[in-house]
C-alpha positions as CSV (number, residue, x, y, z in Angstrom):
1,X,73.0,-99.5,61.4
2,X,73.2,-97.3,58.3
3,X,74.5,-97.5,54.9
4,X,78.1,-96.5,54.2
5,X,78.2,-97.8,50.8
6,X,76.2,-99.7,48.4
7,X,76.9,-100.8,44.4
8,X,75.8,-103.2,42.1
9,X,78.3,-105.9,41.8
10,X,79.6,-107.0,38.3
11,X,78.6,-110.4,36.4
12,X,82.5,-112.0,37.3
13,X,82.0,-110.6,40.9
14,X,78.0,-112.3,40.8
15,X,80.3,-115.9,40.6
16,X,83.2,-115.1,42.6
17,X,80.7,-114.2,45.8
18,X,78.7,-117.5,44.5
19,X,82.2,-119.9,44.7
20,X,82.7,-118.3,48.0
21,X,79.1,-119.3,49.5
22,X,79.7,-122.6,47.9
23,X,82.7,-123.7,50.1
24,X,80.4,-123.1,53.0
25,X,76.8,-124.0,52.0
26,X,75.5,-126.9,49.2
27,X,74.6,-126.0,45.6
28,X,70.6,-126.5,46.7
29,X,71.4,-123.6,49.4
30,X,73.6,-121.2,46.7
31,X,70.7,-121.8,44.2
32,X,67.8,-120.9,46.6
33,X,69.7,-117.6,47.4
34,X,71.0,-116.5,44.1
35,X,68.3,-117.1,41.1
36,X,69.7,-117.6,37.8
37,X,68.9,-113.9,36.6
38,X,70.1,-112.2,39.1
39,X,71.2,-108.4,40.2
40,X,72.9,-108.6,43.6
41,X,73.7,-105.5,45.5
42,X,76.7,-105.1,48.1
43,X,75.8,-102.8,50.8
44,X,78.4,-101.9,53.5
45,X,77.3,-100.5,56.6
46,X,78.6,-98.0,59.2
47,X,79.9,-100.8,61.5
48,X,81.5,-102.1,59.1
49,X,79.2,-105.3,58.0
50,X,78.6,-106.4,54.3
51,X,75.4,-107.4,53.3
52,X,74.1,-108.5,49.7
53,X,70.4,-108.0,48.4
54,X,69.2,-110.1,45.2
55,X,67.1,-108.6,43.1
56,X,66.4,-105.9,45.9
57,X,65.7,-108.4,48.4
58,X,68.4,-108.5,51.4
59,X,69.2,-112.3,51.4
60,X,73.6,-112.5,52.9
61,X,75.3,-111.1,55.4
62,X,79.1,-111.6,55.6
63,X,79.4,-112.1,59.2
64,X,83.5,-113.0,60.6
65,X,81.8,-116.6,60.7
66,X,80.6,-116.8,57.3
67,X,78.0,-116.2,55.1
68,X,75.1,-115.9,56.9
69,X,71.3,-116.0,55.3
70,X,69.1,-113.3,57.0
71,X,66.4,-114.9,59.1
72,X,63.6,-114.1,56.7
73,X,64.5,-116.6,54.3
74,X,64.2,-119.1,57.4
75,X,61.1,-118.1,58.1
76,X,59.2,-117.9,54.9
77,X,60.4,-121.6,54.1
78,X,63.6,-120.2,51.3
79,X,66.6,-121.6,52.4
80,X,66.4,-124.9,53.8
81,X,69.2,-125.1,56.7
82,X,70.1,-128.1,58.8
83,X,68.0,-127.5,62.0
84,X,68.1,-127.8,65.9
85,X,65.0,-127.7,67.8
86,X,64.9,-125.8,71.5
87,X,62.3,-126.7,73.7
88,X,59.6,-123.7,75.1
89,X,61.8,-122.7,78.0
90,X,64.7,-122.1,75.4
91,X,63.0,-119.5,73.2
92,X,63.2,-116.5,75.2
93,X,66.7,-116.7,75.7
94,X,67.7,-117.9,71.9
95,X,65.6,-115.0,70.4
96,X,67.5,-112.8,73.1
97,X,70.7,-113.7,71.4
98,X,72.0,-116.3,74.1
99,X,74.1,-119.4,73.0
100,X,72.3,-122.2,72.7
101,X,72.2,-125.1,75.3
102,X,72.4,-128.7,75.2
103,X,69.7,-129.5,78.3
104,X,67.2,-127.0,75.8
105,X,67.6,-128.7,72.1
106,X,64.5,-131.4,71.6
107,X,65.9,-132.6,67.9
108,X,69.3,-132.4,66.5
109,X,69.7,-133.0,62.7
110,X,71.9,-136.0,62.4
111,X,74.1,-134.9,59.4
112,X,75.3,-131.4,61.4
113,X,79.0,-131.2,61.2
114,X,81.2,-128.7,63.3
115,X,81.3,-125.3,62.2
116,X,78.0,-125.7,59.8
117,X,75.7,-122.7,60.2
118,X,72.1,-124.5,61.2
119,X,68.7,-122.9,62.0
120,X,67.6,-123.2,65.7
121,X,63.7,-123.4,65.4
122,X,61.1,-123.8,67.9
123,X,59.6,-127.5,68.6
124,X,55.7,-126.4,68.6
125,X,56.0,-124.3,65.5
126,X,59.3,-125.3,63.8
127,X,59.7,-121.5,63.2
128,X,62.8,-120.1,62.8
129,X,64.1,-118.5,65.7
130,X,68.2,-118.0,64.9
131,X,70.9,-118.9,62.9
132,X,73.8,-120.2,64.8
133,X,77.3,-122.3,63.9
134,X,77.3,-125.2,65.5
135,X,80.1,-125.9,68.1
136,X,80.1,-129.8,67.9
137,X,78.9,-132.7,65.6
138,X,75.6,-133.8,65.6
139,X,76.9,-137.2,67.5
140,X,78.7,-135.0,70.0
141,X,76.1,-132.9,70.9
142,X,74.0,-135.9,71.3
143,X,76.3,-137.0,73.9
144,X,77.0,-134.2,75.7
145,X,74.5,-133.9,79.1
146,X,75.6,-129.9,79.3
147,X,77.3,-126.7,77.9
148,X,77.0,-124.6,75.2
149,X,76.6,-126.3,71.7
150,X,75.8,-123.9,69.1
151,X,76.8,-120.3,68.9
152,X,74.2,-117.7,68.0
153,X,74.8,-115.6,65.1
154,X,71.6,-113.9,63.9
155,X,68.1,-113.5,65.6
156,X,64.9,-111.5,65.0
157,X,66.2,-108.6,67.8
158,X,69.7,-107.9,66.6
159,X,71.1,-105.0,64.1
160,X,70.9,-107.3,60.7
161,X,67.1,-108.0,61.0
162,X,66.1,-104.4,62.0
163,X,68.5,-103.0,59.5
164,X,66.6,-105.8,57.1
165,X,63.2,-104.4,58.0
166,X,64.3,-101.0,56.9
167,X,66.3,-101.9,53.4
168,X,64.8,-100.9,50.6
């Protein structure tokens, strides 16, 4: 992944982009990504995805599902996202970028509706291991015995997070 474009964004752009994360995510969430003083970079990629860095930090990436927080954030405790524990045998294949599975989730965080982005973290650690949408309520997924439940949109081995490691 490598950088096509990239620009400061204006002041009136700065609360456009923050409307738009609010009709997906809380004001706690908007406010723990964007800082009041804030200088937010757009940087557009050669495939064609659009990520934002705050204050020179890469923090969004505008994903077909949404605003997505980059994994980071997760894992150093920044963003506080609804969660879904897996289970040991789950991890390989969550951090490997597979859907997640209802016979591996130990917790489900009562208040997930359908369509909410939510962390999926490990149940020894409660470290972040993806970001995924979930497929179902929290109520359904309690329910349901089998099948896929959330759908996994950003781990520690895909594009964003290497791309991440590189930005600066």
């Amino acid at each position: 992944m490598n950088i096509k474009h990239r620009h400061f964004i204006q002041k009136s752009q700065i609360r456009e982009l923050q409307d738009d994360v609010l009709l997906q995510y809380d004001e706690t969430i908007v406010s723990q990504i964007f800082p009041k003083k804030a200088r937010i970079e757009l940087i557009e990629t050669d495939e064609g995805d659009t990520l934002y860095a705050v204050n020179n930090v890469l923090k969004l990436w505008k994903s077909k599902e949404g605003y997505i927080p980059v994994l980071t954030l997760l894992l150093n405790k920044q963003v506080n996202l609804k969660k879904i524990v897996v289970d040991q045998g789950a991890i390989r294949f969550v951090t490997n970028a597979a859907d997640v599975m209802r016979p591996g989730i130990t917790q489900i965080d009562p208040s997930i509706k359908k369509g909410e982005i939510v962390v999926i973290v490990d149940e020894n650690h409660d470290r972040a291991l993806a970001i995924g949408k979930a497929l179902f309520n929290a109520k359904e997924m309690e329910a349901k015995k089998a099948g896929k439940v959330v759908k996994n949109l950003h781990t520690i081995q895909d594009n964003v997070w290497k791309f991440e490691k590189e930005f600066k």
